[in-house]
Structure formats: C-alpha cells, structure tokens
C-alpha positions as CSV (number, residue, x, y, z in Angstrom):
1,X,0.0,0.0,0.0
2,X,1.1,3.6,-1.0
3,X,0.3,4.7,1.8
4,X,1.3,9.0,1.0
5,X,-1.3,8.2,-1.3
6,X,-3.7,6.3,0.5
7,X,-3.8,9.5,3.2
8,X,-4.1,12.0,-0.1
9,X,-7.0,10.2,-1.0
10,X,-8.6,9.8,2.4
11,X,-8.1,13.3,3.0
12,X,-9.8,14.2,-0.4
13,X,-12.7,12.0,0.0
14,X,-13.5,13.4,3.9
15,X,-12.9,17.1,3.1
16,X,-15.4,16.8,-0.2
17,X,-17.6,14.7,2.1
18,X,-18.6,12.2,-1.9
19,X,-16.1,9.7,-3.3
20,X,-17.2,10.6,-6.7
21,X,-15.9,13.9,-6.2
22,X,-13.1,12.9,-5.1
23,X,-12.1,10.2,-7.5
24,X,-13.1,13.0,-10.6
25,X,-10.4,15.3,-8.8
26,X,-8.1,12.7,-8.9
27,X,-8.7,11.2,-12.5
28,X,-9.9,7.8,-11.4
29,X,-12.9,5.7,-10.9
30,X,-14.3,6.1,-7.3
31,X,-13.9,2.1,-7.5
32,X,-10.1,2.3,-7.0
33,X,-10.8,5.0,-3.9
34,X,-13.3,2.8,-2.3
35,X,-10.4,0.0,-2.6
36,X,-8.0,2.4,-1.5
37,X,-10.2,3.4,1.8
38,X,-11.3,-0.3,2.5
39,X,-7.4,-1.1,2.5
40,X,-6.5,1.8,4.8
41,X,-9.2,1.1,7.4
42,X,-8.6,-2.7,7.2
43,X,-4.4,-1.6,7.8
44,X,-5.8,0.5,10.9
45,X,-8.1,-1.9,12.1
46,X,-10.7,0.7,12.4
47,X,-14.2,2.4,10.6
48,X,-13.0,5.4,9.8
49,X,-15.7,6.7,7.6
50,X,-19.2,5.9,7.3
51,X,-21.1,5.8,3.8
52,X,-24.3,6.0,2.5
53,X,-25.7,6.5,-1.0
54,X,-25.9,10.1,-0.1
55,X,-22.9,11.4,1.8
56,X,-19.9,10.1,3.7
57,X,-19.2,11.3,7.5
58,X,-16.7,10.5,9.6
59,X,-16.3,8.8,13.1
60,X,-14.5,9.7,15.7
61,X,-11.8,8.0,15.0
62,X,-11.9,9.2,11.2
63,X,-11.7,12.6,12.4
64,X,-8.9,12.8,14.4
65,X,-7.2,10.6,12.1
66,X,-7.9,13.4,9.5
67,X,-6.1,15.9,11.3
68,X,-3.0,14.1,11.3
69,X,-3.0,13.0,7.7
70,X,-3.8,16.5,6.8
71,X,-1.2,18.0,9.1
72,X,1.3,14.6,8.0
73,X,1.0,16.1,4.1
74,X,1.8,19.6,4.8
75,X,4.9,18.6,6.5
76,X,5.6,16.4,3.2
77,X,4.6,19.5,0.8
78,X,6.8,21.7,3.4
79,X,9.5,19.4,2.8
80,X,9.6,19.5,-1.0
81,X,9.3,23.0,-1.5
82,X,12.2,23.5,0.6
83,X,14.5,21.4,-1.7
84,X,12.6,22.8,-5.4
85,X,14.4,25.2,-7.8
86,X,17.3,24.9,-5.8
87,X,16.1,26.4,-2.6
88,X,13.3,27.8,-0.1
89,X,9.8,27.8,-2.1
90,X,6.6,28.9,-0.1
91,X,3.4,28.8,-1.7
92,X,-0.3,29.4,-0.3
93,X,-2.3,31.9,1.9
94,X,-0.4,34.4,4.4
95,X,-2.7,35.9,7.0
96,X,-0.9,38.2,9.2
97,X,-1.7,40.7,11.9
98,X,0.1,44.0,13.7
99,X,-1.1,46.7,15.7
100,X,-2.1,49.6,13.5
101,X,0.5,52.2,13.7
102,X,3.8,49.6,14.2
103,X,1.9,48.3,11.0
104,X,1.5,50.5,8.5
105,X,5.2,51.8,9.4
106,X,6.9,48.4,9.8
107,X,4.9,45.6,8.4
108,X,3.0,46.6,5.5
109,X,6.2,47.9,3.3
110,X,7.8,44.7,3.8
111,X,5.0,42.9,2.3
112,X,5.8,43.6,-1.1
113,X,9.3,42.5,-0.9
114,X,8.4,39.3,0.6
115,X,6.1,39.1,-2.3
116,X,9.0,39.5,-4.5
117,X,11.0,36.6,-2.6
118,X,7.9,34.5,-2.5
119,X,5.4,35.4,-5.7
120,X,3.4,32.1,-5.0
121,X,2.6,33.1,-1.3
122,X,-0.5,35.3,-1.1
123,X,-0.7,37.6,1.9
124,X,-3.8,39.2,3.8
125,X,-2.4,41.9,6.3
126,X,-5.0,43.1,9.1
127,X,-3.8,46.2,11.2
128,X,-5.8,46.8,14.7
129,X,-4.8,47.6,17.8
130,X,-6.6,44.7,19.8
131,X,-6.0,41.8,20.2
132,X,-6.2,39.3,17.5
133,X,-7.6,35.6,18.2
134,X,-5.2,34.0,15.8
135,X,-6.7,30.2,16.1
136,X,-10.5,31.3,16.2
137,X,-10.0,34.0,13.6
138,X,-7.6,31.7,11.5
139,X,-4.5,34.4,11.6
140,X,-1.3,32.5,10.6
141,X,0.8,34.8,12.7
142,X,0.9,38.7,14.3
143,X,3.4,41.0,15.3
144,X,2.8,42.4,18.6
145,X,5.0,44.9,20.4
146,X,5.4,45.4,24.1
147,X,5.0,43.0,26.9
148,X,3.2,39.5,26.3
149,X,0.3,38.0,28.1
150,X,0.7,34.7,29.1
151,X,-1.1,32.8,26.5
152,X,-1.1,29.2,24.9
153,X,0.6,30.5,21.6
154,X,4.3,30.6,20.6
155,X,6.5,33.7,20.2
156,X,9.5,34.6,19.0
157,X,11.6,38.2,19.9
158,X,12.7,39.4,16.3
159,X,13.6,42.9,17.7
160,X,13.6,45.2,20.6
161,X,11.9,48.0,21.6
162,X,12.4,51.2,24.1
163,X,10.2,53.1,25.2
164,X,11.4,57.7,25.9
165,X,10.5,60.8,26.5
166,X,11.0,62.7,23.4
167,X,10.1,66.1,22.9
168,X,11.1,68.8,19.9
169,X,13.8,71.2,20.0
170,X,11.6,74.0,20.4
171,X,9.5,73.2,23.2
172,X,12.7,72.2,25.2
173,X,14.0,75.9,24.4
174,X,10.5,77.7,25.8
175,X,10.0,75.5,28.9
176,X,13.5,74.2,29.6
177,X,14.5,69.9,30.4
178,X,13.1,67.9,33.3
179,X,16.2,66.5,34.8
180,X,14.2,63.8,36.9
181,X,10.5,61.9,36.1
182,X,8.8,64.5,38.8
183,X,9.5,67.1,37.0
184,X,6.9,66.1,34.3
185,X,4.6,67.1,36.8
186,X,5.6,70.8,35.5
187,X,5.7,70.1,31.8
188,X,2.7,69.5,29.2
189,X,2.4,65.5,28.9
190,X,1.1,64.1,25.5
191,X,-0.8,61.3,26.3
192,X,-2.9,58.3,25.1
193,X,-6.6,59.0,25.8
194,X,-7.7,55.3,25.7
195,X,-9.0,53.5,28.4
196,X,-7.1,50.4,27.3
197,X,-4.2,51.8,26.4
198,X,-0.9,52.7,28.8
199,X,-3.0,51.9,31.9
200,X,-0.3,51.8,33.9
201,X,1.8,55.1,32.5
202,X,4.9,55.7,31.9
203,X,7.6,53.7,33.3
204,X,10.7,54.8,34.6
205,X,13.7,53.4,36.1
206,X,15.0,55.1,39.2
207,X,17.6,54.7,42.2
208,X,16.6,53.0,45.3
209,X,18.1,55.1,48.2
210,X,21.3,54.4,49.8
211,X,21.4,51.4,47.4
212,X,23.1,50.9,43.8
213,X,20.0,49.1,43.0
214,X,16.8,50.7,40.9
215,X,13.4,50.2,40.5
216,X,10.9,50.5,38.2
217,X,8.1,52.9,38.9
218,X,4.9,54.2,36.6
219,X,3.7,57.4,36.7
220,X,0.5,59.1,34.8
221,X,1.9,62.4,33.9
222,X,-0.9,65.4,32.2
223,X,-1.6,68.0,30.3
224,X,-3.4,70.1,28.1
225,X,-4.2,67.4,25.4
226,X,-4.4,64.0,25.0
227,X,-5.7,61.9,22.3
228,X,-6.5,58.1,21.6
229,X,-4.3,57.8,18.3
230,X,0.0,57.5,18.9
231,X,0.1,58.9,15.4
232,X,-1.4,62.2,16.8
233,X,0.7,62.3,19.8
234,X,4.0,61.8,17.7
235,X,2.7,64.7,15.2
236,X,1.9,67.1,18.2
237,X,5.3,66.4,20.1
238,X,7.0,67.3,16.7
239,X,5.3,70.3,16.2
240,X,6.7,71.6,20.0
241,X,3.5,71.3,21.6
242,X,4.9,68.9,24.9
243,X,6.5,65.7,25.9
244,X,5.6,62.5,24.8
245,X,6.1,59.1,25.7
246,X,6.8,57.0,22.6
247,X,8.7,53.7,21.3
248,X,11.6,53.8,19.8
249,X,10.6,52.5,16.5
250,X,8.5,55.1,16.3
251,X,10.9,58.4,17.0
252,X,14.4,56.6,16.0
253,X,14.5,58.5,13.0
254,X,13.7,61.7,14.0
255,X,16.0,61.1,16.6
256,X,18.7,60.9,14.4
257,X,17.9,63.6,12.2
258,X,17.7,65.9,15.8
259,X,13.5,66.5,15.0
260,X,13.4,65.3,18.5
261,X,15.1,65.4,21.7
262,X,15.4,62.4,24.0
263,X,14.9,63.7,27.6
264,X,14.9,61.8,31.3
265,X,17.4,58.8,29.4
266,X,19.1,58.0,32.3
267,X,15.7,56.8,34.1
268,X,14.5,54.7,30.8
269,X,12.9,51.7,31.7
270,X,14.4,48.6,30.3
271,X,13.6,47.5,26.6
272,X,10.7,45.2,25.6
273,X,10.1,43.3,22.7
274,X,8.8,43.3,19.1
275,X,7.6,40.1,18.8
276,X,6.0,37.7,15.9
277,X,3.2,35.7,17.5
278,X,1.8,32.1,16.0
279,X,-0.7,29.1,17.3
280,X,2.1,26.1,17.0
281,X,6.2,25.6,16.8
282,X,6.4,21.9,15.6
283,X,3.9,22.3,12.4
284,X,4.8,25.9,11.3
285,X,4.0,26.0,7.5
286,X,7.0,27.1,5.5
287,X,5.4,30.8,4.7
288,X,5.0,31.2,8.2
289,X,8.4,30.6,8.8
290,X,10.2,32.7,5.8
291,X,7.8,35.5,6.7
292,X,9.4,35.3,10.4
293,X,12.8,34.9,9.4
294,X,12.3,38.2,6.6
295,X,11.1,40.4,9.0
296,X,13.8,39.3,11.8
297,X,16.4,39.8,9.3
298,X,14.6,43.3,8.1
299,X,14.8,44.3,11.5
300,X,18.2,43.7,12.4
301,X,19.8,44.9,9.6
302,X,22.3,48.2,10.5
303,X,20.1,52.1,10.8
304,X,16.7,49.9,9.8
305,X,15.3,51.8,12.5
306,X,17.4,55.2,11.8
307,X,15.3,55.7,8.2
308,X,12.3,57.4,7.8
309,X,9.0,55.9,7.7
C-alpha cells in the first residue's frame, strides 16, 4: 500500500464529504478510492468513515485521524518545497496581523518585498490595535509589540523595543528639560486618551536610596491634550507642543535627524520586545516561517530603524 497516497485520497474524500468527487479530482474511478479506503481502514483496524448513498461522514476516530494525515501532508509539501528550484519555495495563503500604527510603518512595506521573494505566497495583512484571536480568527501569525500575556501560543523576539521621553527642540527651548521623572509634573504631557491603552503610564527606572540598586516605577503624567491615536501624539510632540512618551521604533528617526530630543534617558525603563506571534512551533508552514525569518532579518539589519518611515 502507497500509503502518501492512501492519506491524499482519504483526505480528499472526507474534506469533499462524496467519493465521486473525489475520485473526478483525482482522474480515477471512485472504484479504486473505495479500494483504496477499505485497505486503509482494514491496515488500521478501524471504521474510519461511514457511507451512504448520499454522503460520507466520519467517526471519531476518522476525524482525528484526518487531522493528522492533513497536518502529516503539509509537513511532506513543506519538505519539497524546501528542496525545489534549488532552494526555499513557499506557496499558499499568508494571513498576518500587527497593531495599526507599528503596522503601517513596519509591516506593511515589507509585504511587497516578501512578495517579490515569494510570488506564490498570497498575503492578507490586518492592522488593529486589539488583540487578535489568531486560532479562532484563523490568523497565521501577528506582530505584537510590548510585553506579552501569558497565552497558549508561541512567540519569538525578532527585535527590541524602548520606550522615551521625546520632545522637539523648540519646546525644550520655551519651557527648559526635566532632569528627573517628577518634574513632568511641571511640563505639558502628550498622552494616550484610551482606556485600554498605557493603563499603567509611563515607566521609569529610578535609584533605590542608599542602594546601587533601581526600580521600576509608573507614573501618569498630564496636560493640556491627550488623544487616543499615537500617530497624533508623535505629530503634536513634533510640532513643540509637549513631551511625549513613545517607542523607539516610532521616533528613532527623528532622533537621528535631531526633529526630536530624548529627555529623562538616564531613568529609561528597560527595553521590551517586538515580537512575531503564532498558534504552534512543531507544524509551522513554510510561509509562516520565511515571513518570520524576513522580518527578523529586516529588523536587524544596520540604521533599519534610523530611516524614515
């Protein structure tokens, strides 16, 4: 018994629930696939379908036999596209997540030169800032930023990420630096107006008295203005009109180009993560994988995070 094909064939005939169907999808007679099932279950010693003249269904034991045979080929298909034309070859449907404004700076141009890599590998890319169910809303993987949950699913740190003060030039001039975090208390704080969002504030790392030790504190700084988008924050701080709180790979660039002014860096907290997020190590499709190891590579690559968005 073939049996890579014997599994194709079971697969086929539970998935299109007829053994016509499957047979015509295969080119041959739905004699040979009934043979070909009969052998299969008589190998196994047990029913795994049931048929009538009108449909086929599938026990229980048929079912979670199905989910290993289809997982069982993909790990086959996996394997041979990594050896074809000489090197890595993904094909199929990419379905990927990020938070909306890391997203549209740092995901979505990179899509298109994966695409170039990979033409077979179709991509769907969702930016929102919640949080994604990637098994029950059949996402393939996300990129989340900041501190994970504890959760069932696998991730993987493919940058980091710091969290500063930055403010412009300009408004440093007119209302002068805070040299420790309680002087914010004195200096108009852009903030994130969203219930969900920084609900613990801005985190600091200070001294512990009479100690060489520090510890982390938050503090919910104020002002004039606050709104629930980053992207309006990061446009107000540039324009001079206060401090803001903001990530790294949001304000690098800037940074660099001296748009903005770091302030309070020797009490920044310790760096998080940017992290790509999937359901499952041991089975990852090969797109999943490639797309991982792109944006890693993307990300670590000298002054990625220097350049302008």
């Amino acid at each position: 018994m073939d049996k890579l094909k014997v599994f194709e064939s079971f697969v086929s005939v539970a998935t299109k629930g007829s053994l016509t169907a499957a047979a015509r999808a295969e080119g041959v007679a739905p004699a040979i696939m009934g043979r070909r099932l009969d052998a299969l279950e008589e190998h196994l010693g047990v029913k795994l379908l049931v048929r009538t003249t009108r449909r086929i269904n599938l026990t229980h034991e048929g079912s979670a036999f199905l989910e290993d045979c289809q997982r069982l080929l993909g790990e086959v298909a996996n394997a041979e596209a990594s050896v074809s034309a000489g090197g890595l070859k993904a094909s199929g449907h990419l379905r990927i997540t990020a938070p909306a404004g890391f997203g549209r700076r740092h995901v979505a141009p990179l899509v298109p030169r994966f695409r170039a890599i990979h033409p077979d590998v179709s991509i769907s890319l969702n930016l929102s800032d919640r949080v994604v169910d990637l098994a029950g809303e059949g996402f393939d993987c996300a990129v989340r930023v900041g501190d994970l949950p504890d959760s069932s699913l696998v991730s993987m740190r493919i940058a980091d990420n710091r969290r500063l003060c930055v403010a412009a030039p300009a408004y440093l001039a007119q209302r002068g630096t805070p040299q420790r975090p309680a002087d914010l208390v004195h200096h108009d704080c852009l903030t994130l107006s969203s219930d969900a969002s920084q609900t613990r504030g801005w985190a600091f790392k200070v001294p512990q008295r009479n100690t060489d030790a520090s510890e982390l504190i938050h503090l919910k700084p104020s002002g004039p203005m606050d709104c629930s988008d980053g992207q309006v924050l990061h446009d107000w701080c540039l324009s001079g009109l206060g401090i803001a709180w903001r990530s790294t790979w949001e304000v690098q660039a800037e940074v660099q180009t001296g748009q903005l002014v770091p302030v309070l860096e020797d009490f920044a907290a310790p760096s998080n993560g940017i992290h790509a997020v999937f359901s499952q190590r041991k089975h990852l499709p090969l797109r999943v994988r490639l797309w991982i190891d792109f944006l890693k590579a993307q990300y670590s690559q000298p002054h990625y995070w220097n350049a302008p968005a």
